[in-house]
C-alpha positions as CSV (number, residue, x, y, z in Angstrom):
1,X,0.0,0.0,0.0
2,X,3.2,2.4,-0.3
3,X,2.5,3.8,3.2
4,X,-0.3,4.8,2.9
5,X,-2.9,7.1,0.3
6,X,-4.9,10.5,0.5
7,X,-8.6,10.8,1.1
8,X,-11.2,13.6,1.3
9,X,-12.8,13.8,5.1
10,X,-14.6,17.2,4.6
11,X,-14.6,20.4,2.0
12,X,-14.1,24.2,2.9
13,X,-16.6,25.8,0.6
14,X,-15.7,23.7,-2.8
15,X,-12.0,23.1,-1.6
16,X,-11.6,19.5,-0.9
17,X,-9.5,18.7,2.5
18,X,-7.2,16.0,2.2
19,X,-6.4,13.1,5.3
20,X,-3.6,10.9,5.0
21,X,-4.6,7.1,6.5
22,X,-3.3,3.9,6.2
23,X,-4.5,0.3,7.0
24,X,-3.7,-2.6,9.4
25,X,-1.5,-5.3,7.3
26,X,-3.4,-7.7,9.3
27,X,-6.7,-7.0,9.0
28,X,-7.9,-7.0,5.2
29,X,-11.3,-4.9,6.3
30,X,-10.6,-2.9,9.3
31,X,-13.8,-1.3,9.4
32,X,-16.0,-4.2,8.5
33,X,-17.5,-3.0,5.7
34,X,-17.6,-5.3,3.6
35,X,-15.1,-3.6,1.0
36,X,-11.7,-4.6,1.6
37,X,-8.8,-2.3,2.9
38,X,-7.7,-2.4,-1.1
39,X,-11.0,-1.4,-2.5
40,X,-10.8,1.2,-0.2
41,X,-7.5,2.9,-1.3
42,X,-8.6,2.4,-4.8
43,X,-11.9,4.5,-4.4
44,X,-9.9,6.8,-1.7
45,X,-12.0,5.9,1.2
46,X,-10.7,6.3,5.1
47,X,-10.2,2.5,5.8
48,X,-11.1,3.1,9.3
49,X,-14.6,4.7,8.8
50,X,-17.2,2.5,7.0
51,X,-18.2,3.4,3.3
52,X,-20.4,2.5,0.7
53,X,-19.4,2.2,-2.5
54,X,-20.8,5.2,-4.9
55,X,-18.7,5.2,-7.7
56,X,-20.7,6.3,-11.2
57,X,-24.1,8.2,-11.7
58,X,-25.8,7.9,-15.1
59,X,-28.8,10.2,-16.6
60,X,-29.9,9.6,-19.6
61,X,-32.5,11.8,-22.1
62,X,-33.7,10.1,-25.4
63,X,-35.7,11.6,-28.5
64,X,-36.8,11.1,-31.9
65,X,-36.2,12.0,-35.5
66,X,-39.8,11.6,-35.7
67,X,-41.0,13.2,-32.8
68,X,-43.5,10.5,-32.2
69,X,-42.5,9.3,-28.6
70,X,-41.4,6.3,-28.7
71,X,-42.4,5.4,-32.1
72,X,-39.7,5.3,-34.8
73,X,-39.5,4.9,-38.5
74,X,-36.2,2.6,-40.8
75,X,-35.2,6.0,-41.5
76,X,-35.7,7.7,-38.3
77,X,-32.4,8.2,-35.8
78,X,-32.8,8.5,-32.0
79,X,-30.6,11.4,-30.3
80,X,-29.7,10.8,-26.9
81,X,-27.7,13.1,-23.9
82,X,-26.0,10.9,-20.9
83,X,-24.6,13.0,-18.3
84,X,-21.8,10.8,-16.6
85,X,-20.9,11.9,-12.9
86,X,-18.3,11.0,-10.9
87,X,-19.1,10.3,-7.4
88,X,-16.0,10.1,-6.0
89,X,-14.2,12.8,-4.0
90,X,-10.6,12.0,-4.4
91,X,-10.3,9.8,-7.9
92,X,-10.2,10.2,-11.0
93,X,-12.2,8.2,-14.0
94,X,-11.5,7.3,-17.2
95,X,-14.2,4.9,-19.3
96,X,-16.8,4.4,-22.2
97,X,-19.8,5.1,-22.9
98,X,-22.4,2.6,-25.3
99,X,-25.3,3.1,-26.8
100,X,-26.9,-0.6,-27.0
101,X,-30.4,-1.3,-29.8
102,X,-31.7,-3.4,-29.0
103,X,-29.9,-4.2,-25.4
104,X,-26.0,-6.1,-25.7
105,X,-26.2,-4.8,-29.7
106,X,-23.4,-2.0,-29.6
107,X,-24.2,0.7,-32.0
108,X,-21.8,3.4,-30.9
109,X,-18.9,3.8,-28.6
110,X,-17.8,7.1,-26.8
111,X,-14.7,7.6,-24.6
112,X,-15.5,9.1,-21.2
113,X,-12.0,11.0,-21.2
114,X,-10.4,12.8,-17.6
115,X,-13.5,12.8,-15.3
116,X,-12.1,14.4,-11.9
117,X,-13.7,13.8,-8.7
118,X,-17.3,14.8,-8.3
119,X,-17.5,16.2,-11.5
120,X,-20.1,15.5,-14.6
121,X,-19.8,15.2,-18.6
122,X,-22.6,15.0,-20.6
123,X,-22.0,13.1,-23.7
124,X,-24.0,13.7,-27.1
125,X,-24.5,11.7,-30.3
126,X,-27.6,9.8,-32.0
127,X,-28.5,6.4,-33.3
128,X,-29.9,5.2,-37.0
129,X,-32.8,2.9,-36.4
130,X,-31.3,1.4,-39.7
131,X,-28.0,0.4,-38.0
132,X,-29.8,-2.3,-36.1
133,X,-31.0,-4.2,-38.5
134,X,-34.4,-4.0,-38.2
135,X,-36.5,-4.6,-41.0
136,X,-40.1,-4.6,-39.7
137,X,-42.4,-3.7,-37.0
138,X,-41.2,-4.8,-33.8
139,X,-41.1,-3.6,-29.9
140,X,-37.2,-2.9,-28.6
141,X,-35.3,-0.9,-26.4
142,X,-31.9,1.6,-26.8
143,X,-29.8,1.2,-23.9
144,X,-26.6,3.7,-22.4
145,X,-24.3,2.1,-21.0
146,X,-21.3,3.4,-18.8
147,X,-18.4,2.1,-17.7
148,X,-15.3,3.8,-15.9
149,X,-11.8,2.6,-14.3
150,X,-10.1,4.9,-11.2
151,X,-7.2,6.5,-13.1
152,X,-4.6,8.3,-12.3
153,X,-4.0,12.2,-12.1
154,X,-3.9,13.3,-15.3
155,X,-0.5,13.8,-16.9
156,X,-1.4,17.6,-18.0
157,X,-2.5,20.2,-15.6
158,X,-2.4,23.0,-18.8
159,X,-1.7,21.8,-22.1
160,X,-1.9,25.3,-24.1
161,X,-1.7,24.4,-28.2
162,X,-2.8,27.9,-29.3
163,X,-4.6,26.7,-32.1
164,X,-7.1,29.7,-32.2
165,X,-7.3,32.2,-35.2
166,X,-6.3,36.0,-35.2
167,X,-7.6,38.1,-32.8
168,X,-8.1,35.5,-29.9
169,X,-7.5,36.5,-26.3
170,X,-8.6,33.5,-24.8
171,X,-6.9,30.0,-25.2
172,X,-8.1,26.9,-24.5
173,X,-6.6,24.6,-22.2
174,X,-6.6,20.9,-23.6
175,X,-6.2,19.4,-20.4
176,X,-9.2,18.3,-18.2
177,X,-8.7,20.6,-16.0
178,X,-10.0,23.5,-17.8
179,X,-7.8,26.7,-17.4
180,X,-8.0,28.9,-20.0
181,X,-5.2,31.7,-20.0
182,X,-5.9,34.9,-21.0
183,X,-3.7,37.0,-23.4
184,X,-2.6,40.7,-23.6
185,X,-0.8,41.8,-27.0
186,X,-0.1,38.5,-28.5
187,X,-0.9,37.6,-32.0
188,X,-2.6,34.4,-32.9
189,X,-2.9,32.8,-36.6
190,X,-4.4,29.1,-35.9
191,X,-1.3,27.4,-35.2
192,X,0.9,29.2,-33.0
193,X,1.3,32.7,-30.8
194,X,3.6,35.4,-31.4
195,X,4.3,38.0,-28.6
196,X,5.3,40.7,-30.3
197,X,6.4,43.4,-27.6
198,X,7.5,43.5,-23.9
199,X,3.9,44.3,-23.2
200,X,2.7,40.6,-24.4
201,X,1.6,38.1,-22.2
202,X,-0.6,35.2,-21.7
203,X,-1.9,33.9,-17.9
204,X,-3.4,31.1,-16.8
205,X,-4.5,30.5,-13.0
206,X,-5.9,28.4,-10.2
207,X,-4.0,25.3,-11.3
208,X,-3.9,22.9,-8.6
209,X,-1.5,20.7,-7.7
210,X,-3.0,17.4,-6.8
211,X,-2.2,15.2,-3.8
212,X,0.0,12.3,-4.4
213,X,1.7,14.4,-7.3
214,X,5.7,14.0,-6.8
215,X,7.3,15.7,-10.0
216,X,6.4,18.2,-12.3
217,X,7.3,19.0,-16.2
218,X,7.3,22.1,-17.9
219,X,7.8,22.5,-21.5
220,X,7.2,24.6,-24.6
221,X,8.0,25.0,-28.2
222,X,9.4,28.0,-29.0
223,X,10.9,30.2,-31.1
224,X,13.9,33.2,-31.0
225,X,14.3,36.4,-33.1
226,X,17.3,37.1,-31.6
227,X,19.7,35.5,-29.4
228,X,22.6,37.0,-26.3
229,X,20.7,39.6,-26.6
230,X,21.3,41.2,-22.9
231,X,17.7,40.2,-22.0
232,X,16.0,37.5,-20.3
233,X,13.7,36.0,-22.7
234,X,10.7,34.4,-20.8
235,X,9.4,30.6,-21.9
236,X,7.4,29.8,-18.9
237,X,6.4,30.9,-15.3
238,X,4.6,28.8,-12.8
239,X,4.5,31.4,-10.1
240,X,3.8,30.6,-6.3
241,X,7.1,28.9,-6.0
242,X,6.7,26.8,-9.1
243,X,9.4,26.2,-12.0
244,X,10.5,28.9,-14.3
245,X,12.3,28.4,-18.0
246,X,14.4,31.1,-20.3
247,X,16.8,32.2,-22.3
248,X,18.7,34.5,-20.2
249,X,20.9,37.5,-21.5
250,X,23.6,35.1,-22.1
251,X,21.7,33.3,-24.8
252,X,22.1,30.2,-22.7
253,X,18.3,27.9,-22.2
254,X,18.0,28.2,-17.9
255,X,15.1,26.3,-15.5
256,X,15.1,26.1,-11.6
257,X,12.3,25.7,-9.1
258,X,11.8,28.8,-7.2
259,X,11.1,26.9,-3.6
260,X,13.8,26.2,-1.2
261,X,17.3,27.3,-2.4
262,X,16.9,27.3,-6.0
263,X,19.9,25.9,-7.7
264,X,19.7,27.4,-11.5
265,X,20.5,24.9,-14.7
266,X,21.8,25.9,-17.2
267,X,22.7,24.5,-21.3
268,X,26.2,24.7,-21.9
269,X,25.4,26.3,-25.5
270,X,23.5,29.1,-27.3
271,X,20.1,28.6,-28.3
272,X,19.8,29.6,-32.1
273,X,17.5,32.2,-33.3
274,X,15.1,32.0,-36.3
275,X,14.1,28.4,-36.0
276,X,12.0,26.3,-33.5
277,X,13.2,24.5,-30.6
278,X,11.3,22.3,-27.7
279,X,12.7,23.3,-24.4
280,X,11.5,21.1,-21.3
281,X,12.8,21.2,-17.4
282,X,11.5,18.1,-14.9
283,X,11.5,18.5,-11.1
284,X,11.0,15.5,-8.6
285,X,11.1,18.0,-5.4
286,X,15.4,17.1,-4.8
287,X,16.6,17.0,-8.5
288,X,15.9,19.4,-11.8
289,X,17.2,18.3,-15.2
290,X,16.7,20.4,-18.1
291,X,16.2,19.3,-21.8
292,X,16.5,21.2,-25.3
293,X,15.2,19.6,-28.3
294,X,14.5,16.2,-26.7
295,X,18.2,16.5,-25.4
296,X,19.8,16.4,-21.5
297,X,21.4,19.6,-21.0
298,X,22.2,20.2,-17.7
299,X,20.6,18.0,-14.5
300,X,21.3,19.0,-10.8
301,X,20.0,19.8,-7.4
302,X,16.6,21.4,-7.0
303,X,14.2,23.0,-4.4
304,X,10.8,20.8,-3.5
305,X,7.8,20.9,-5.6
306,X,5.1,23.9,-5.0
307,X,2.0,22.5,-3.0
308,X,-0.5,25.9,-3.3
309,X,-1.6,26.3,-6.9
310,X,0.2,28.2,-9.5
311,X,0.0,30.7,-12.1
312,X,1.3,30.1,-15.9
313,X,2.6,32.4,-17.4
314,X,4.8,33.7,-20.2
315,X,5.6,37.4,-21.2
316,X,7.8,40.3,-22.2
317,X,10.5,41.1,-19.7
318,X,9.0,44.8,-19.8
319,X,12.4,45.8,-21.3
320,X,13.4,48.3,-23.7
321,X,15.8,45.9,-25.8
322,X,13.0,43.2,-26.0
323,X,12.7,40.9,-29.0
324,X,9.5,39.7,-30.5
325,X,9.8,35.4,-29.8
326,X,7.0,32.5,-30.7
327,X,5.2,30.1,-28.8
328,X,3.5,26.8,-29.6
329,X,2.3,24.2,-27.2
330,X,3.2,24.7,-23.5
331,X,2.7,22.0,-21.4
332,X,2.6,21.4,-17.4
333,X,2.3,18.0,-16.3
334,X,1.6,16.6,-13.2
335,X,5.2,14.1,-13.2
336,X,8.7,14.3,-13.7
337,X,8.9,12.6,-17.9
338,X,11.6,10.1,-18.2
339,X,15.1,11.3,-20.4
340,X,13.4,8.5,-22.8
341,X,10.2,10.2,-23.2
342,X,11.3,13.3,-23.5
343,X,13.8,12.8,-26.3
344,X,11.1,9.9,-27.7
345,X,8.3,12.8,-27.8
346,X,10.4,16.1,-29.0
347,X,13.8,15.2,-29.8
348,X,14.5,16.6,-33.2
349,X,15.7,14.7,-36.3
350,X,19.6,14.8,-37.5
351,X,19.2,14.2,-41.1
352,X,16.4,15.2,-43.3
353,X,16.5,14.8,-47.0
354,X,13.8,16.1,-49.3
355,X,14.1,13.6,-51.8
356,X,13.8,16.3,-54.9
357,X,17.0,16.0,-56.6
358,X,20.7,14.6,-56.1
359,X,23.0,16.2,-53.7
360,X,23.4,17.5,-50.5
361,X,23.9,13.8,-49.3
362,X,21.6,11.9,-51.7
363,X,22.4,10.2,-54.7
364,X,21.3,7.2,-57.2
365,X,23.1,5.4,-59.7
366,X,22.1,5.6,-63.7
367,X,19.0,3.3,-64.3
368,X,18.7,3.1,-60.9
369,X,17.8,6.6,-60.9
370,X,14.0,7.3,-59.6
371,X,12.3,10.7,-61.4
372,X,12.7,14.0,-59.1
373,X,10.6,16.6,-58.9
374,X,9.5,19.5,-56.4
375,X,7.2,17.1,-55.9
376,X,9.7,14.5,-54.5
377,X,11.1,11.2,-56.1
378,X,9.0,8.9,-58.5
379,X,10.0,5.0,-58.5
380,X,9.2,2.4,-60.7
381,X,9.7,-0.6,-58.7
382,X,13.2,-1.3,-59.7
383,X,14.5,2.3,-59.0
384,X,16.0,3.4,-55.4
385,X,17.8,6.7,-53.7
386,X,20.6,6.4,-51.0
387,X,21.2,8.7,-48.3
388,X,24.9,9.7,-46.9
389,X,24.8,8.5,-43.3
390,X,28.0,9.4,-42.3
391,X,27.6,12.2,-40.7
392,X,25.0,10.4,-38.3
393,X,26.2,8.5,-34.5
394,X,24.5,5.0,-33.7
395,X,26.5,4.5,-30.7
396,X,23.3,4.7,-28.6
397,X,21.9,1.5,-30.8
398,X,18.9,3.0,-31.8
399,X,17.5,5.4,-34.3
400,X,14.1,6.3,-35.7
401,X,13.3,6.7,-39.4
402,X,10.1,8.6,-41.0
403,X,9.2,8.9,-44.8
404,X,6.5,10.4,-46.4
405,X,4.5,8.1,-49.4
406,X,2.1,8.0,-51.5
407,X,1.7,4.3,-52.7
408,X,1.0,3.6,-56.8
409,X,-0.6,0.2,-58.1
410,X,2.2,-1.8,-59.8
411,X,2.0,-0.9,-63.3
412,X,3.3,-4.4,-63.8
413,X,1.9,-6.8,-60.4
414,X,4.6,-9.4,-59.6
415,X,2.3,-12.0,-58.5
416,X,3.5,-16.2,-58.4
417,X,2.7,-16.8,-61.5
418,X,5.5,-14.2,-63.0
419,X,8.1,-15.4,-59.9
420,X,7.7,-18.6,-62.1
421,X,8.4,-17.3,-65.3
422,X,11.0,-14.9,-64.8
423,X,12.6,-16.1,-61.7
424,X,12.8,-14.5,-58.3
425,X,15.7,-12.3,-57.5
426,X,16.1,-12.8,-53.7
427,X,18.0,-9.5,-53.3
428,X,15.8,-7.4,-55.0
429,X,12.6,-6.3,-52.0
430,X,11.0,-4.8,-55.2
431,X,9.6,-8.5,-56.5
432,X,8.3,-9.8,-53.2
């Protein structure tokens, strides 16, 4: 039982107020009722203080294409609304919900995604009487059916994509969590945010920090327009003690944690201007490490983690030497990500070839030669590129490789019958 879990015992207005218990290794049901001492740290009940078990609410609303009650036509659909509830007060859900016609016939599936504790969804959709397969007057019944598993906290606490058009102030927060951020002089265009002077800013508050959370990640994509440029240039803020990330006036990518006695980290070399980079820092309340494009930087002592909740933020340093940077995707997320996973989800490729003509590390040899184009390269089935790799390092015995394709019929199909007639070339992948 790890020593113990947290539970809810009482709330001060809509703040919940969290208890630390534990149970008796010897005694699988301490308080006798009937749901063992595991059920009751799954649910996050008080082992010592009988429960009952009220995990799910369902309420369901049904009508018709038809508008006839409960009469429908082959062509007719039936719309539906199912508000799912959580009932719990310290878990969180994660399950499906099926609409049934008849009953055990599963029509449609919907995923009931993040629910935190004692909090409701209401889920949408409708039904085609046709997709039943009924073909003549008969009596049945539509059944919603809801299913959930306790989850864990949720990875992101704010996931900002800043995916809204020009002239949004508000952006949505993709977590479950819901906390928008406001913005002040920043410049939207559907896919990423530009702060444009020392005056920008975005802001989002109230994020909680939930119990049981022991690491924290902050990241961002980013972008400079100018680099050493004597000013700190701001990535992210989690205020209230929280991490912080920047290019400082050395042109060097810094994170630390401001609790405790912060101990700054620091990449050993410049961040370019004038192209994107991911930047990321993790925290596990003794130890920071600090990553730029999916690579370890720097890694060393840090303050704890923050226990009142924060306030994102990122803005101009209110400087008269400021310079105009881009943003895309920040992220704060309720655990400390692996080296693996961070270089897995933003390290940045080594070797990219367009594939549009010879050169600049790719070549082919006479027939052998595919067609090229601004298109790309055109192959025949017999025809191939290669690609100079020696410039690339495998010492770490593995390597990832993407390609972008747009698959043709065989003008000529290679099928058994032809392996018979012409023979099979074993070293040719093109036949097979």
């Amino acid at each position: 039982y790890a020593g113990g879990w947290s539970t809810v015992y009482a709330f001060d207005g809509d703040t919940p107020l969290h208890f630390w218990v534990s149970a008796d290794p010897n005694d699988p049901d301490s308080d006798d009722d009937a749901l063992t001492d595991k059920s009751e740290q799954v649910y996050g009940y008080n082992p010592h203080a009988p429960s009952e078990l009220d995990v799910l609410a369902l309420e369901t609303k049904i009508s018709t294409s038809r508008g006839a009650g409960a009469y429908v036509g082959l062509g007719d659909t039936i719309d539906y609304a199912a508000t799912v509830t959580n009932d719990l007060s310290d878990r969180y859900l994660r399950g499906l919900l099926e609409s049934e016609l008849p009953v055990d016939t599963v029509i449609k599936t919907q995923e009931v995604d993040g629910l935190l504790p004692l909090a409701s969804t209401t889920l949408a959709g409708s039904v085609a009487v046709a997709d039943a397969g009924l073909s003549a007057s008969t009596a049945t019944s539509m059944t919603l059916r809801s299913g959930v598993i306790v989850d864990e906290v949720p990875d992101h606490l704010l996931w900002l994509r800043f995916n809204e058009q020009a002239g949004a102030t508000t952006f949505t927060d993709s977590s479950v969590f819901g906390h928008d951020a406001t913005g002040s002089n920043v410049t939207a265009n559907g896919e990423y945010l530009y702060l444009p002077t020392a005056t920008a800013s975005i802001a989002a508050s109230g994020i909680e920090i939930p119990a049981g959370v022991n690491g924290l990640t902050i990241a961002v994509w980013f972008k400079l327009t100018a680099t050493s440029t004597g000013q700190i240039q701001w990535l992210a803020i989690t205020e209230q003690a929280g991490p912080l990330m920047y290019v400082g006036e050395d042109g060097l990518l810094h994170a630390f944690i401001i609790e405790g006695s912060p101990k700054i980290l620091s990449s050993t070399a410049t961040v370019s201007a004038s192209e994107w980079h991911h930047a990321a820092a993790t925290f596990d309340g003794s130890e920071g490490h600090l990553y730029l494009d999916g690579q370890l930087v720097a890694s060393g002592a840090s303050g704890p983690l923050p226990s009142q909740p924060l306030t994102f933020s990122v803005g101009g340093n209110g400087g008269a030497a400021y310079h105009p940077i881009y943003l895309d995707n920040a992220e704060l997320i309720s655990r400390s990500l692996s080296e693996s996973e961070i270089r897995d989800s933003y390290g940045r490729e080594i070797a990219r070839f367009a594939l549009t003509g010879t050169g600049n590390g790719v070549s082919c040899d006479g027939d052998r030669c595919p067609t090229l184009s601004a298109d790309g390269a055109t192959f025949d089935q017999t025809q191939h590129l290669a690609v100079d790799t020696s410039s690339l390092s495998f010492s770490n015995n593995q390597f990832s490789i993407a390609v972008d394709v747009k698959p043709e019929p065989r003008t000529h199909p290679f099928n058994e019958e032809a392996g018979s007639h012409f023979g099979i070339d074993t070293s040719q992948d093109w036949q097979g």
